[in-house]
N, C-alpha and C positions, 0 to 999 in steps of 0.2 A: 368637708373631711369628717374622719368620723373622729369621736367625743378621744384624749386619751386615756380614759381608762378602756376602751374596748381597744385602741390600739396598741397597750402596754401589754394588756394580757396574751394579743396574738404575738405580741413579740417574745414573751413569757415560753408561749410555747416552742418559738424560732429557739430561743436560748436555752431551755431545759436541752431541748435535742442534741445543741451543738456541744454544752456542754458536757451530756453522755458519754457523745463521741471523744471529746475530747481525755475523760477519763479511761476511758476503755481506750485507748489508743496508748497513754501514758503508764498502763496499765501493762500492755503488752509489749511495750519498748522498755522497762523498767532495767531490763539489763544494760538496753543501750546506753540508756539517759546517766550521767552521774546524778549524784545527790544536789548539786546547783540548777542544775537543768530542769531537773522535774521539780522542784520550788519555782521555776524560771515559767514552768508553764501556767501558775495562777497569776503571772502578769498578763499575758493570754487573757485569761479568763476574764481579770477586769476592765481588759478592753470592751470582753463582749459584753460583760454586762453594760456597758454605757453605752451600748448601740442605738437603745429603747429611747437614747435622751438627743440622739442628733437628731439632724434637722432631716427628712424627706430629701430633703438637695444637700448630695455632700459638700462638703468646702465653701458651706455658707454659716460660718458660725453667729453672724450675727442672728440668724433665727431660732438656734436655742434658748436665745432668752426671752422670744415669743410663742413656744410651743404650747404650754399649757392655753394660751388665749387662744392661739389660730386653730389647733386642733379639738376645742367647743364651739367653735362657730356654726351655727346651724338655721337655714333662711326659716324664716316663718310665710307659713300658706298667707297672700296678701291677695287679696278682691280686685276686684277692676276698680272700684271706686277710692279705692285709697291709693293710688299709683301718686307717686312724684317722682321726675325726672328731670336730667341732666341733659341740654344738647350742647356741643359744643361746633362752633362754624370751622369750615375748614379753611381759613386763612381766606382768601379773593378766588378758592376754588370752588366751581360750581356743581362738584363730583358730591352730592348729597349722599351718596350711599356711604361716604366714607362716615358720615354720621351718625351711628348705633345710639338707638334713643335708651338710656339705664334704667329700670327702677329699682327702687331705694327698698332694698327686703332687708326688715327689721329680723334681730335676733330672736331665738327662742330657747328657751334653757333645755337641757340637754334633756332627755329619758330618766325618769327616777331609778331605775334599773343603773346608770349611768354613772349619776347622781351617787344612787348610794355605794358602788363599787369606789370612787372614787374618793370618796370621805373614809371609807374603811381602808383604803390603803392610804391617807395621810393619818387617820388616828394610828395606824401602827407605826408610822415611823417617828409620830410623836412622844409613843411608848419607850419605841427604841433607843430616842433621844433623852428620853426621860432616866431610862438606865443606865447610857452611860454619861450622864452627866453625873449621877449619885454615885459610881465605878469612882470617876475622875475625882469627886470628893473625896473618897475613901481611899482611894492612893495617894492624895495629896496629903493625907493625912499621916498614911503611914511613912511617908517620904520625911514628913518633921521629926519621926521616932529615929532616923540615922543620923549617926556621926562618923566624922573624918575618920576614916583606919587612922590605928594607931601603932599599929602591930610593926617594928620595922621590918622584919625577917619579910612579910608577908608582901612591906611596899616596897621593898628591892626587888620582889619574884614579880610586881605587877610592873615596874621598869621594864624587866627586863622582856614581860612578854608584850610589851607594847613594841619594844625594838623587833620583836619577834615577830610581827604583825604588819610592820610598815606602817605603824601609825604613828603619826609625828603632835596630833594633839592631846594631850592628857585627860583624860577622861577623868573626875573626881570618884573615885571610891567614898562608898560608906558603908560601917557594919551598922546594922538593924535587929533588934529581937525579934520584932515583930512581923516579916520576912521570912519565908520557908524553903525559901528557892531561889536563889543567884538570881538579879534580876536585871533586865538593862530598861530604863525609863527615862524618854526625852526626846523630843525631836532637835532642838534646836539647841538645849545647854544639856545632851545626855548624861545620865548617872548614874554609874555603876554602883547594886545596894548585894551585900553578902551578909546572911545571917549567922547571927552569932553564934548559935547550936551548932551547926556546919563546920565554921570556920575553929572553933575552939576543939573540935573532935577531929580534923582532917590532919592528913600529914602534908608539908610541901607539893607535894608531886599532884595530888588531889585537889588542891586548892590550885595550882597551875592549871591544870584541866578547867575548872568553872572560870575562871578568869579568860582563858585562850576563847572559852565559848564564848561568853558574855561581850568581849570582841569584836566576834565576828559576827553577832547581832551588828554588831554597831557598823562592821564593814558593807554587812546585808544592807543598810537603812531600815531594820526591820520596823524599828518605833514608827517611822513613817507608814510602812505595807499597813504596820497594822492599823492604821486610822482611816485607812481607803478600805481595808477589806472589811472594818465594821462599819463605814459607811454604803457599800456593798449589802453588808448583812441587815441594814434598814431601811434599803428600799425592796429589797427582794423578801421581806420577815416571812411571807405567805409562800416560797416556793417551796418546796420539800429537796429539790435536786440542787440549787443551788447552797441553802445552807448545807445541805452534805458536803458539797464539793469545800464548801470555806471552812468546813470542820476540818477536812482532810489536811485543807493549807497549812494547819499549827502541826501538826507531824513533819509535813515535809519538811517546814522551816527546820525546824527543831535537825532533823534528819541531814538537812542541807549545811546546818551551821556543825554537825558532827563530824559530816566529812571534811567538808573545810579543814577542819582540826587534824581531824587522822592524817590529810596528807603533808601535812607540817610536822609528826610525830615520827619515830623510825619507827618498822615492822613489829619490834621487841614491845611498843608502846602501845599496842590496841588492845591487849589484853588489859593491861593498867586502867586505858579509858572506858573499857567498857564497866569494870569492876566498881570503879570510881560512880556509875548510876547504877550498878545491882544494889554494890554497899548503903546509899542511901536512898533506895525508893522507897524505902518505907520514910524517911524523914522529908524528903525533898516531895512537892506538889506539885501544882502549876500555879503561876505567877496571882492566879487569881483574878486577875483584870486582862481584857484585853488590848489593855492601853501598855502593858509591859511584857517584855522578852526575857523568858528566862528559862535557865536549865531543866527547870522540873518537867512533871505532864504526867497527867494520870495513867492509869495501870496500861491501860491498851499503846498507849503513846510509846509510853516506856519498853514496854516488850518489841513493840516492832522498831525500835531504834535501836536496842541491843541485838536484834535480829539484824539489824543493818549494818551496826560494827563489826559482825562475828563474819561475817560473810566482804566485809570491806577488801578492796584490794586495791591499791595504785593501780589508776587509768594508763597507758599506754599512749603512746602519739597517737596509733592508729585507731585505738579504741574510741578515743576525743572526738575524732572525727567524724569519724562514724556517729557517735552521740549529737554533735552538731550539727551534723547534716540532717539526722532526722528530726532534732528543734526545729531547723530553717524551712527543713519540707510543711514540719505541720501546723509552724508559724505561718507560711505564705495561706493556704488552704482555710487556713484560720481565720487571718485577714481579711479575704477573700469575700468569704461566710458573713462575717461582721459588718461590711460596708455596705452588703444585701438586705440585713436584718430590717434597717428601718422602711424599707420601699416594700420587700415581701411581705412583710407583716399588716403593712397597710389595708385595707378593706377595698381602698380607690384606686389598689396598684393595678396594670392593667395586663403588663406582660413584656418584657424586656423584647421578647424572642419575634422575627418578623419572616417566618415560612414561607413566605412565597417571595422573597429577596434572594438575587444573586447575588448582590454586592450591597453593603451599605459601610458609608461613611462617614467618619466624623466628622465636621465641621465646627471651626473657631470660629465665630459669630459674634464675639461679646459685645465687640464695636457698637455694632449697633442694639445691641440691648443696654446700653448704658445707662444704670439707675434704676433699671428693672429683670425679675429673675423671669427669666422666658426662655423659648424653647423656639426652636425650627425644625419643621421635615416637609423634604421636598424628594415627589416621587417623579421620576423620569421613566416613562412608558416602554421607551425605546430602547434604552440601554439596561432596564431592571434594574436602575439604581438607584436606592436610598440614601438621602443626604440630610441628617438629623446633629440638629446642634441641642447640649445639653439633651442624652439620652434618657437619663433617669427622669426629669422634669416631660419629656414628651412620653414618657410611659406611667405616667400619676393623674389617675382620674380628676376631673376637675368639672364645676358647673357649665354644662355647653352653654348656659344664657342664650342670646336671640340666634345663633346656630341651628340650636332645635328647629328653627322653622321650616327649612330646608325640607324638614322627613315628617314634618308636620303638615305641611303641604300636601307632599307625595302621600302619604298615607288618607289624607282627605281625599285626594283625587281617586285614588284603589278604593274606597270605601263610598263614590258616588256622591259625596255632600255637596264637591265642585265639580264642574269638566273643565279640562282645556279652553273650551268655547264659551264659558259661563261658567266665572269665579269673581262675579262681584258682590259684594256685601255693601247693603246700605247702615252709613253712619246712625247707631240709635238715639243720638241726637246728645249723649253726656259730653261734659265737657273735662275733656283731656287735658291734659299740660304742656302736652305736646301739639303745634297748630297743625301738624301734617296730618295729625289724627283726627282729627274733625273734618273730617269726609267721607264719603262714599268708600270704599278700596273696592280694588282687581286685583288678583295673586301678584301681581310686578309691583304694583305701587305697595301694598305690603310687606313683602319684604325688603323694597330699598328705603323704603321710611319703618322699619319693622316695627309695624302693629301691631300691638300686643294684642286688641280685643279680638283684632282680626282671626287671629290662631289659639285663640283662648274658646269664639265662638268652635271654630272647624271640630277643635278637640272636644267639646261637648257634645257638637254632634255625633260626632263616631262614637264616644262613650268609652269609658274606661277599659274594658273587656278586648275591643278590637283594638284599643292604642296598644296593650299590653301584647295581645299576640302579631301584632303590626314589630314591635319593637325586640321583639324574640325573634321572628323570621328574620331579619336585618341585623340582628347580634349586636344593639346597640348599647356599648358600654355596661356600665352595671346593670342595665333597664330596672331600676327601680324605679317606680311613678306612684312611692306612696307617700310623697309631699303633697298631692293633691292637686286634681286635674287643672286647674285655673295656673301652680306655679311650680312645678315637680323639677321644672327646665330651670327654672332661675335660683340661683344659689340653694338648692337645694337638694333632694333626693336623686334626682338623674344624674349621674357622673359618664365622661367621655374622657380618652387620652388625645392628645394630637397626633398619634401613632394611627389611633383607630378611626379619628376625623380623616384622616389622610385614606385610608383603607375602603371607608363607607362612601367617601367620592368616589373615589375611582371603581368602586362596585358598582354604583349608581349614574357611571358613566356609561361602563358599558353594559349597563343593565344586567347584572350577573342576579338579579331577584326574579327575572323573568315576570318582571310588571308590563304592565298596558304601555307600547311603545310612545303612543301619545299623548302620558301622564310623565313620563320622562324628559318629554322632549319639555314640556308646559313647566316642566322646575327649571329647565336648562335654560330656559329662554326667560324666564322670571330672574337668576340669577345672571344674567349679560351683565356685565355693568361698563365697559369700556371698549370701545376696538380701535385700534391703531394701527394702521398698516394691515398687515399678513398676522398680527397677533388681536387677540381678543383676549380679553379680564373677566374671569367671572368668578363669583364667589359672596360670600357670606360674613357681614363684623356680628360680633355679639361682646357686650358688655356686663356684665356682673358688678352691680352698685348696691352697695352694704352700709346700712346706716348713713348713706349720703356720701359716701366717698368711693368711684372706681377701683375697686379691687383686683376683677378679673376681665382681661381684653382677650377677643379672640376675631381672628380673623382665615378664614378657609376657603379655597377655592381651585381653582386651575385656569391654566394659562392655555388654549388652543395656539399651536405656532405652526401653519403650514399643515394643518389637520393632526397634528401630533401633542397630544394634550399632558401637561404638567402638572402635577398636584403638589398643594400646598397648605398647609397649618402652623398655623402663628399662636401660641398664645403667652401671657405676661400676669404679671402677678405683681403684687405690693408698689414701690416705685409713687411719685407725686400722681399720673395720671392714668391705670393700667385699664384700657378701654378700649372697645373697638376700632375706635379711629387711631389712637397710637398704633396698636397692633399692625394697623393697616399699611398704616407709613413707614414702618417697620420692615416687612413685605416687599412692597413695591420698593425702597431702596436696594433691597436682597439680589429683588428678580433684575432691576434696574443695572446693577452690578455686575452681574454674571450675565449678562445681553440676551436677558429672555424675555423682558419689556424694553420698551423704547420710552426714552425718554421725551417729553411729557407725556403723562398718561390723559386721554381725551375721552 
């Protein structure tokens, strides 16, 4: 996968876009929306901005708190002589090929480029942290400068606007000198702070007004908004479009908690509230921190919210609606957009979309991937129907590990290194880890003991030049081969989806490359691996083994039943054992199931 700092920035660009849209949309519904709605739409927003932190597989939360480690994992180029490997037997079966021999590719630290993007966006949100930890001092500070109101006149009128309110918990008041602006601070023990300049120059009706606000801060949760939307503001410190947009959010609030108010006031009463913030802009600020909600807001803030008073009007039944149905249209759309961010964004995503399908299906499958996140697609020839379990997972590039040899093969045969009739390689006499591999090989016993030397030699002979235009004519996956010709396939630079493994079979069935009929048939008959009856098994395990432990299993192939051939792509991931041979078993349970093998397989 790739490192996340390159995958955060592509989602950086996912999210600047959506959010555009989503200003310009809010923008031009502004009449429809009230003033709670359009405060309602930067909930929206900090969905999307958390998009960059789910997982690649939605509705897997336990992998978010592996993302930073899985998305740097990067295989390092490893030689033929430092291989070690895993095999594992398959119970008293004699079916060797279910056996995918692993080797163990060490890590390598990421790109300095990678490196250093990534260290600069945690120093800034170190900074960020830095400030507003010093913020949170400095109001705590000024939080010990208030005292209890004292005032009765003042604490009957806040009685009564709490009954006003529907709020049944008392909120503690306190007057502050040091305070410029009605403030609400607190998530969990909130408190109300009103400074004394204010309060000692206001008449009743004035002082009702910042009380009614300060409120419905508290009915908002705004203390709470505001601790997600500066948390927001430190991981995104470097966008230019998103802090606009969070700049925007302290208007609306401010805008949202106005109307609140006005529709609680009679008609005669907007003009009083609006006066009540001409009369004291010049005295009133903004709260100062953004850890507190308060009346105030510097000149621009202030003008477009008197601009929003003056213009105020009680909503309508019909009007409401009309406001809420365009929330819920451009909440769905929104949603939508949001659940795509992490997979679009990706570098390994491969492509949701499958164009030459008449039909495809989803399929429940979990059953059998119990303990492992894995994927199924199974193509039926005859009917053009797609049958894909866990879609997003079969559309996420992933290492083909021993799969590659399939087209490593094929591409050796079109390049003359083997024929059909002569593809045996003598053993150079080192000594493997694997016993199968200390011998002689022919293309069949290579790939069902998958030989690494075997297809490591074929690829050097071709040379990197014709693997690359080999691997373009054939559209395969990312085709990047600049891990290095010895391990590009194994955890590392070549990425494939099981959409597209599924695709690349069945092109290579019926030779849609317009290769040498008898280099086609020479992989066909290298991949036989079982026949039963009126059905035959053929196909490919590949295993991905990282630092010593199975990580990625894949297993591909098709099923011939009655000359009508079925494709199929397995692959798993994380899980105690995620390896060819699981994969496999995996599979054949599948086909086993749905009566397109017969049980036992021979």
């Amino acid at each position: 996968m790739s490192s996340f700092a390159v995958h955060f920035l592509l989602c950086n660009l996912s999210v600047s876009i959506i959010t555009s849209m989503l200003l310009a949309a809010k923008y031009i519904l502004r009449k429809y929306l009230p003033g709670k709605l359009q405060y309602d739409f930067w909930i929206l927003l900090c969905l999307l901005l958390s998009a960059p932190f789910l997982s690649f597989r939605p509705f897997q939360p336990a992998q978010i708190l592996h993302l930073f480690q899985s998305l740097q994992n990067k295989a390092a180029d490893t030689s033929l002589s430092t291989f070690s490997a895993t095999s594992v037997p398959f119970g008293s079966s004699t079916a060797g090929w279910m056996n995918d021999f692993a080797v163990s590719a060490g890590q390598k630290m990421p790109s300095a480029l990678n490196s250093l993007l990534f260290a600069l966006w945690i120093l800034g949100i170190f900074t960020m942290l830095f400030l507003a930890v010093k913020a949170r001092i400095h109001l705590y500070r000024l939080e010990q400068s208030g005292l209890p109101l004292q005032n009765p006149e003042i604490r009957k009128l806040y009685l009564q606007c709490l009954q006003d309110m529907d709020i049944r918990k008392e909120i503690p008041v306190y007057s502050s000198a040091f305070f410029q602006s009605p403030v609400l601070i607190g998530i969990f023990r909130p408190k109300i702070f009103l400074p004394l300049p204010l309060i000692s120059g206001c008449d009743m009706q004035a002082i009702r007004y910042m009380l009614l606000h300060e409120l419905q801060h508290y009915k908002h949760c705004d203390s709470l908004i505001n601790y997600i939307l500066y948390t927001a503001r430190c991981l995104y410190w470097f966008n230019p479009v998103i802090l606009f947009a969070l700049k925007d959010t302290r208007t609306d609030r401010e805008k949202a908690c106005d109307s609140a108010v006005l529709h609680r006031l009679s008609d005669k009463e907007y003009f009083c509230y609006g006066n009540t913030l001409i009369n004291f802009a010049e005295k009133m600020s903004s709260p100062g921190s953004f850890l507190a909600s308060g009346m105030g807001g510097n000149v621009s803030q202030l003008k477009k919210r008197i601009q929003n008073i003056a213009s105020y009007r009680k909503a309508t039944k019909g009007q409401r609606l009309k406001g809420q149905c365009c929330f819920i249209l451009i909440a769905l759309l929104l949603l939508q957009s949001i659940s795509a961010v992490p997979v679009y964004a990706s570098v390994d995503y491969a492509g949701l979309g499958l164009p030459d399908a008449q039909t495809v299906v989803s399929a429940d499958l979990s059953a059998f991937f119990e303990g492992y996140d894995g994927c199924f697609v199974f193509y039926d020839v005859q009917k053009e129907t797609w049958t894909i379990y866990n879609e997003t997972l079969a559309s996420l590039r992933v290492s083909p590990d021993s799969t590659y040899k399939i087209y490593s093969a094929l591409c050796a045969l079109e390049n003359g290194s083997i024929s059909p009739a002569s593809n045996s390689m003598e053993w150079n006499g080192h000594a493997y880890p694997i016993g199968q591999w200390n011998q002689n090989q022919t293309l069949s016993s290579a790939l069902r003991y998958s030989v690494n030397w075997y297809f490591q030699e074929l690829d050097q002979d071709v040379g990197m030049d014709s693997l690359s235009g080999f691997y373009a004519k054939i559209d395969y996956g990312n085709q990047d081969l600049s891990g290095g010709i010895n391990s590009f396939w194994l955890e590392s630079s070549l990425k494939v989806s099981a959409i597209e493994q599924v695709e690349l079979l069945q092109k290579l069935y019926a030779n849609e490359y317009q290769f040498a009929p008898e280099n086609i048939e020479a992989v066909k008959n290298a991949l036989k691996l079982s026949s039963s009856g009126a059905e035959t098994l053929y196909g490919k395990t590949g295993t991905g083994n990282r630092d010593g432990k199975n990580r990625n299993g894949w297993f591909i192939g098709y099923v011939e039943s009655q000359g009508s051939p079925y494709f199929f792509a397995t692959n798993i991931r994380n899980g105690a054992d995620a390896s060819g041979k699981t994969a496999s078993s995996i599979t054949l349970e599948i086909l086993q199931s749905w009566g397109i093998l017969p049980y036992p397989i021979s």
